[in-house]
N, C-alpha and C positions, 0 to 999 in steps of 0.2 A: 419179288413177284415174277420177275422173268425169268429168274433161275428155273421159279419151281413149274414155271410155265410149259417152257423147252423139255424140263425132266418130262415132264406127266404126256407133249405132243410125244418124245422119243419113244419113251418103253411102252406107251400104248397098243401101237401096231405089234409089235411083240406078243404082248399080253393076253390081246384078243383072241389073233386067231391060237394060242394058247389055251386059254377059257374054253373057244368053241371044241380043240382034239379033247380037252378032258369031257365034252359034253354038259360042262356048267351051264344051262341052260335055263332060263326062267322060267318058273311056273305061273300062270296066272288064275287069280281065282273066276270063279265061275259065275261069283256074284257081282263082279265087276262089269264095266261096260263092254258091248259084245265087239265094239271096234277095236279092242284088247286085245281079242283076242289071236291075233294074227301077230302078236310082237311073243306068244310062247315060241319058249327055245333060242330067244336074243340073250348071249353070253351075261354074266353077269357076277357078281362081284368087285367087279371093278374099280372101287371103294379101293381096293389094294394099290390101286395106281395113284391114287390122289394122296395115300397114308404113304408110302415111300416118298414121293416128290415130298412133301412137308417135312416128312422126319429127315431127309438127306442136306435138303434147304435149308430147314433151320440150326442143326446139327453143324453145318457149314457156314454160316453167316455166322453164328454167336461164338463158333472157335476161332475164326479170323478174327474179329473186329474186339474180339473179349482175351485174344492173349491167350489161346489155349483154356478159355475155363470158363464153365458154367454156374451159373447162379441157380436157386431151387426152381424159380419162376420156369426156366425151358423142363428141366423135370417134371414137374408137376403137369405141364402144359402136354407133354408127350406122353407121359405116363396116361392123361386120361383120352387124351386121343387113342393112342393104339391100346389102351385098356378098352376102353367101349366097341374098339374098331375090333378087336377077337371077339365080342360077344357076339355084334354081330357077323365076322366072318363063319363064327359054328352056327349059327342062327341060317346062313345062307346054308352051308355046303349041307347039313340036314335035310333041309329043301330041294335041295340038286341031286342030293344021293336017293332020297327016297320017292323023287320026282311028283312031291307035291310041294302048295302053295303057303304050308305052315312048317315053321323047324321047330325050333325053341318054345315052350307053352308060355305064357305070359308071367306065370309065377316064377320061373325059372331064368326069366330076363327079367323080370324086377329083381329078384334075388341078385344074381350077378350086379348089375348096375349099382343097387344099394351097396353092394361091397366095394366096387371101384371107388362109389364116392365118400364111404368111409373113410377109406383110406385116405383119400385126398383130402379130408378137412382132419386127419391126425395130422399128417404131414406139414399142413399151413398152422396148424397150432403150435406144433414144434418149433416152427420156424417164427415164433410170434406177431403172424398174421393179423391186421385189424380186425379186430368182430365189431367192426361199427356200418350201418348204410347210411348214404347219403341221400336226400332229400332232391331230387335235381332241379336246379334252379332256383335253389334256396341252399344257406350256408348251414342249415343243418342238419345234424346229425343225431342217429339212433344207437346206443351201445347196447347190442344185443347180448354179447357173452357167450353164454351155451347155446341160447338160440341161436347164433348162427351157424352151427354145427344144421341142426335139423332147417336153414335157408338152404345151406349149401347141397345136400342133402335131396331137398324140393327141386333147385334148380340144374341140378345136374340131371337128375334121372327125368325130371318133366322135359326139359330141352331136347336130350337124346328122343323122346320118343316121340315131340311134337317136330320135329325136323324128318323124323321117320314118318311122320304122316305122311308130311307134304313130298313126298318121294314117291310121286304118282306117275306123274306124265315125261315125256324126252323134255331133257332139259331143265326143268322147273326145278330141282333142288340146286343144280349148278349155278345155276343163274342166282337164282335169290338168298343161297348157300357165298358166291363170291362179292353179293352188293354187301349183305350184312357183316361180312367182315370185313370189307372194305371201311367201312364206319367206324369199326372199333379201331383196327391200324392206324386210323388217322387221328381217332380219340385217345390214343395210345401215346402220342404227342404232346398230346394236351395238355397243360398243367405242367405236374414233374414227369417227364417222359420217362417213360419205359420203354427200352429199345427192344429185349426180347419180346415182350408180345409183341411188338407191334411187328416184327420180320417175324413172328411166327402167324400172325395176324394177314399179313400182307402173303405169306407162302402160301396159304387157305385158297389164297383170292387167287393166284398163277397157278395152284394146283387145277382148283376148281374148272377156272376158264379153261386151262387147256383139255380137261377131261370134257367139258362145253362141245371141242372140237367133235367128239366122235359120242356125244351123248344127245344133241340137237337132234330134233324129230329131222327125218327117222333115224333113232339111236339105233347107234354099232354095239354099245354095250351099257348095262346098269349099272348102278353104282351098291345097287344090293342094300342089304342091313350094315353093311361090313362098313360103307362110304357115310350113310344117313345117321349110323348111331353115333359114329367116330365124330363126324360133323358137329350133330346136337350137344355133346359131351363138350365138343371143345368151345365153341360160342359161350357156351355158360361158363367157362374155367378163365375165358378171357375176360367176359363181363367181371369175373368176381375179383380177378388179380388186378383190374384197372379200377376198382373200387363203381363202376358203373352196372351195380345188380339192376336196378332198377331202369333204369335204360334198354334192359335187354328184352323187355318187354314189349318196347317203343322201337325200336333195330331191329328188331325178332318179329314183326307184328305181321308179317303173312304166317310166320308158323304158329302163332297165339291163335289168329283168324280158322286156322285150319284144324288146330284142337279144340274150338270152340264148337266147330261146324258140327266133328262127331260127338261133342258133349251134349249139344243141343238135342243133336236128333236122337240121341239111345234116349236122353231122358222124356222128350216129346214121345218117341214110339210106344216107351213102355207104361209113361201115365195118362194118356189119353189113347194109343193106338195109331195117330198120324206122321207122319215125317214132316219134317220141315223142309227138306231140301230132298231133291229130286233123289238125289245119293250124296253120303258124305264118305270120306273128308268135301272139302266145300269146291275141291276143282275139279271133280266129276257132277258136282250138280249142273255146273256151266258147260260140261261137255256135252248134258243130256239135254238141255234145252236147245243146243243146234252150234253151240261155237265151234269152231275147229280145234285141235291141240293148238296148234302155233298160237291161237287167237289167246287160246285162256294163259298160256306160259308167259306169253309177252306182256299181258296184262300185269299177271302175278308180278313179272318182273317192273314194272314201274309202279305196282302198288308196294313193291320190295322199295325201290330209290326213294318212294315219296317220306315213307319210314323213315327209311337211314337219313334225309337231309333231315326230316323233325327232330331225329335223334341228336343227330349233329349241333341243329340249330340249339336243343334246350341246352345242351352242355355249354357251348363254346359262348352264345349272346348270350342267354336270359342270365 
């Protein structure tokens, strides 16, 4: 965690004012809240900083401590990180080059995503992966089979894009991006440990914070599609290789909160005509009603801790 901490404080300063001479500039939409609108043209992509620190991190801890050699687990693990993290770095630099607030069409990042995770459940099939879930906090279990091809499937491309929501405001995915895999790293222990995830688990979390440093209102830089799909993709690859699917629900539950917020309201607007929340996702309704940023991130973030300990807690007591 402080390897990948140090990496992501070093190369950042680098980076940025990097970002700013190429002019990678954030676009913001229009429809967004109008106090927004004064962070157009803050560097972004940034997401890149936090994918090198992980991939250098873990790449280095698991050849040290492992004899020079890698098991599939760190594969799989990096493969779907910087696999999501190019969909959305093209997703960004679209955005920058053509100086709006849309790259990629939505069918064209579902496609991609679906393929990443394609692949990734041939790969754990090869490698004869359990296709069972587990019940949490009960001893049993579900042997799905085939289905868990199409779980894996759900939870990969749903995570990437519900962690992509809540990649709103300075700070809020960092923050609650490094509590939730904090959770897992430590549940990564638990039982028969797994030591890759859990050092790629724990890298997430020193990536994350130190990108914290220069992404805290008022952020120096975004972390883009490039940071939030990469992120989503990998919580879900960790939940599934530590056999805790089900859990990532309960660890995950501001980005559940924050998918549910825009599910609510397309479905309220479009069968009655009202919204339910001021604006969604759910932490611009709270900006609208008068809280400050810092007010609604900090929040987020201990509705993020309260998660992770329940998540904690059902694993390890009940």
């Amino acid at each position: 965690m402080l390897v990948a901490f140090l990496i992501t404080v070093l190369i950042s300063p680098i980076m940025i004012p990097f970002l700013r001479r190429l002019k990678f500039g954030q676009s913001i939409r229009d429809e967004g809240p109008k106090s927004h609108q004064k962070k157009s043209g803050t560097p972004t992509m940034g997401g890149m900083m936090i994918l090198v620190s992980i991939a250098i991190t873990t790449i280095a801890m698991t050849w040290t401590f492992n004899a020079g050699q890698f098991n599939f687990e760190v594969f799989i693990l990096l493969f779907v990180t910087i696999g999501f993290g190019l969909i959305g770095f093209l997703d960004d630099y679209i955005k920058v080059a053509k100086k709006r607030n849309l790259g990629l069409t939505s069918k064209q990042k579902l496609a991609a995503q679906f393929v990443i995770a394609l692949i990734t459940y041939i790969i754990l099939e090869r490698n004869g992966f359990s296709t069972y879930i587990e019940i949490p906090f009960t001893s049993i279990q579900f042997e799905l089979g085939w289905a868990y091809g199409i779980l894996i499937l759900l939870m990969l491309v749903g995570s990437s894009n519900a962690v992509n929501l809540t990649d709103g405001l300075d700070g809020l995915l960092a923050g609650t991006s490094a509590i939730a895999f904090g959770a897992f790293g430590l549940l990564a222990w638990h039982g028969q440990p797994q030591f890759e995830v859990s050092v790629f688990a724990l890298a997430v979390v020193g990536a994350t914070l130190g990108f914290l440093v220069f992404n805290a209102h008022p952020a120096k830089v975004f972390a883009g599609d490039t940071g939030s799909l990469a992120l989503g993709g990998a919580i879900a690859t960790v939940a599934i290789l530590t056999k805790l699917e089900i859990l990532l629900v309960i660890i995950g539950g501001v980005f559940v909160l924050e998918t549910l917020s825009v599910m609510i309201q397309v479905i309220s607007f479009k069968t009655t005509g009202k919204r339910v929340f001021k604006m969604s996702p759910l932490h611009h309704h709270y900006e609208l009603i008068g809280w400050s940023e810092w007010r609604v991130v900090t929040t987020f973030w201990m509705v993020g801790l309260v998660f992770a300990a329940l998540g904690i807690y059902i694993e390890v007591w009940m």
